[in-house]
N, C-alpha and C positions, 0 to 999 in steps of 0.2 A: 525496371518495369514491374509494376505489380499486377496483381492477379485481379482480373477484370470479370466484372457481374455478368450472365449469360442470359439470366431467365428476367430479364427487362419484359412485363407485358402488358399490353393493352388489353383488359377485360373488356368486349362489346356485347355479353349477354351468359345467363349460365352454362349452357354447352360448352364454351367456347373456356369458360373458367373450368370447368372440370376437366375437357379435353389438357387444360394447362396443370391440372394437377397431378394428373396420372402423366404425364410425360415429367414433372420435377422429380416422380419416385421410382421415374426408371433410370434416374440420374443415381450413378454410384461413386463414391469416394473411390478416385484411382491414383493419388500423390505418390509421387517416389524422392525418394532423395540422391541426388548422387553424393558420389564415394564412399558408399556404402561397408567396404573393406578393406579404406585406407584409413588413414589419421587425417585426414588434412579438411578443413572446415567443409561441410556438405551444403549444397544448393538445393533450393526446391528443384525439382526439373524439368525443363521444359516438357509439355504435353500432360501436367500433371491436371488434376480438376478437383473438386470438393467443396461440398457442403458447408455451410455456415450460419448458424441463426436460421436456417431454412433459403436461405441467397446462396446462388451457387457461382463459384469463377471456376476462371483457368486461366495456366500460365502457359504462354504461346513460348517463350523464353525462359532460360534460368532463371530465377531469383535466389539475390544473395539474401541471406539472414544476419540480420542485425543484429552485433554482440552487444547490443545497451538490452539490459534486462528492464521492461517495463514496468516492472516491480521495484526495484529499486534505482532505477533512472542512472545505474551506472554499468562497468560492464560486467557480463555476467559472471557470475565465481565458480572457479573449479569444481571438478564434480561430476552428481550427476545435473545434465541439461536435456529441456523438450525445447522442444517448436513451439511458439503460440501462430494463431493467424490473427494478425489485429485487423478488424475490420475502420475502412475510414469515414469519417465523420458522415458521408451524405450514402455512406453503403454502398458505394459501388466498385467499389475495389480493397483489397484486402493486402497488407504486405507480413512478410515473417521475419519474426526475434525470436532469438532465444531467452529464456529463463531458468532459472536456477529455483522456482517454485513449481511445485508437483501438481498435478493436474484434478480436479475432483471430477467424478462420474454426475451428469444431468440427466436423471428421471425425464424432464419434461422435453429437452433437447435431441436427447439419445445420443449421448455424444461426450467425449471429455471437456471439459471447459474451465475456466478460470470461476474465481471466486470474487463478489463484492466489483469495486472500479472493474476488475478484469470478467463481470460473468460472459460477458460479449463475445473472448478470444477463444476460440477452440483452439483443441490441443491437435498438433498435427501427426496423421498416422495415416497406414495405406489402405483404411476404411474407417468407417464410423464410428468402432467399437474399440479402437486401438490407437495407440500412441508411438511416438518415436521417442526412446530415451537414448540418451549418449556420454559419454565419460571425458571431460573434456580435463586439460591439465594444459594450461596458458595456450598455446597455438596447435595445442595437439589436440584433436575429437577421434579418441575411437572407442570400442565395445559400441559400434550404433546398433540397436534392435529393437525390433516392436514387442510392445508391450499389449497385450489382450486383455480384456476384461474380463474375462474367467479365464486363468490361464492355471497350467501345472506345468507343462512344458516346451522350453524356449531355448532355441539355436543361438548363441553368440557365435560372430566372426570377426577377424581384425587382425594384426599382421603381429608373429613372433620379434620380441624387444632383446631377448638376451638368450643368453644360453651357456650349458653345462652347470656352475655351482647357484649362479644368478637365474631367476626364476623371471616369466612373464607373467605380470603381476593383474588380475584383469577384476574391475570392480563389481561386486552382485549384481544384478539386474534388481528393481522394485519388488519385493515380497521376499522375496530370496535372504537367505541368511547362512549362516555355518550350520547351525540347529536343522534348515530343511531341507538344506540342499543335495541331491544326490548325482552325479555322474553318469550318464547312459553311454555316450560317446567322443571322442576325438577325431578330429582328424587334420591333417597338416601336409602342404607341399607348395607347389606352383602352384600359380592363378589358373596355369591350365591342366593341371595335374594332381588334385589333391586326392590323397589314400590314406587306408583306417593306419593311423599310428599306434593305439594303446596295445602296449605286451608286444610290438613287431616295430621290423623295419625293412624298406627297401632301400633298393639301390639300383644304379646301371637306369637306361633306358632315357624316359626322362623325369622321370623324380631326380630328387634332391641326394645326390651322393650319399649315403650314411648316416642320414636323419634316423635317432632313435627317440622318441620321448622316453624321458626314465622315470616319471612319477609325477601324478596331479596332488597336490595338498591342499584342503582347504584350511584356509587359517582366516584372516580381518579382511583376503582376499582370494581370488581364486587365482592358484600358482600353478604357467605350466614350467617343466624340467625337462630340459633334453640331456642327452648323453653327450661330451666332447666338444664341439665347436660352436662357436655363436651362430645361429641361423637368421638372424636379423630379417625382415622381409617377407620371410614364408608368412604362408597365409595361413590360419586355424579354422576349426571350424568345433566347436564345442557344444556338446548337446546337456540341457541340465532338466529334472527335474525336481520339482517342487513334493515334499514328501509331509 
């Protein structure tokens, strides 16, 4: 089911057209994605809405995202990946791909969007000024987070891969590098439990038995380290700034 046009109108005189424009710009971009803190491929989700070209839909239902990258018409490559919204031929409904090409900022749209064949497809985010980027590695999507248009700093979350000598290896975010990047926070536990890990550890209750992190590295990637057993699952929550 793709995401269906809203503001379909009949103009019967100017009033009537102004009354319709001040109600389009009370219209705000509210999309989410789910599985936002898992790996497992994310859906538009239902109740989401947003802006396009100035056409606004919404999706009563999930929609899934097409792995054929419309940029190169096959599926999309490891890495980093956005959302596009391709709108369809007659405009009035709109479905999401992913792509493996980056998103450029539109002055006259106010909004992210594609370039050339693609300037049509905005780039999908939980408003107008922001994007969704994701780290995808064959069936696995995770690092998802929004990316801002003026942005210095940005929360990554996503679930611990390994643990003790093996590092959870998690890709930059856009802008971000070894050179800029600095560290403000951790944190790691259950989905319904998570607490600050850098330098401490708990235990008992209901966090995770003995969880310690023993040291973040930045190197070609950003590494966390636990101390002792694999923690597989837990959940991170990483805070970085841009420096």
């Amino acid at each position: 089911m793709a995401g269906a046009k809203i503001n379909n109108y009949s103009t019967i005189d100017n009033n009537i057209e102004e009354l319709e424009l001040t109600v389009d710009k009370c219209f705000n971009d509210r999309l989410t994605l789910t599985e936002m803190a898992t790996t497992t491929v994310p859906e538009i989700a239902a109740g989401s809405r947003v802006e396009v070209g100035g056409a606004f839909f919404k999706f009563d239902s999930n929609e899934a995202i097409s792995t054929t990258d419309p940029v190169t018409g096959t599926t999309v490559a490891d890495g980093t990946v956005y959302v596009m919204l391709k709108p369809a031929v007659d405009g009035l409904s709109i479905t999401a791909v992913f792509t493996a090409t980056a998103p450029t900022w539109s002055d006259a749209k106010q909004g992210w969007y594609g370039t050339s064949t693609y300037a049509g497809y905005k780039y999908a985010g939980n408003n107008y000024c922001n994007y969704f980027s994701i780290t995808k590695a064959t069936t696995l999507y995770s690092g998802k987070h929004v990316i801002s248009y003026n942005y210095n700093i940005l929360t990554l979350s996503g679930s611990l891969t390994a643990g003790g000598s093996t590092a959870t290896s998690i890709a930059y975010p856009d802008g971000f590098t070894i050179d800029n990047t600095m560290i403000i926070s951790l944190i790691t536990g259950q989905a319904s439990s998570l607490f600050e890990s850098i330098g401490s550890w708990s235990a008992g209750g209901s966090y995770p038995t003995g969880i310690r992190i023993s040291h973040v590295t930045l190197t070609g990637t950003i590494n966390i380290y636990t101390y002792g057993d694999t923690y597989e699952g837990y959940i991170y929550k990483i805070t970085l700034m841009k420096v």
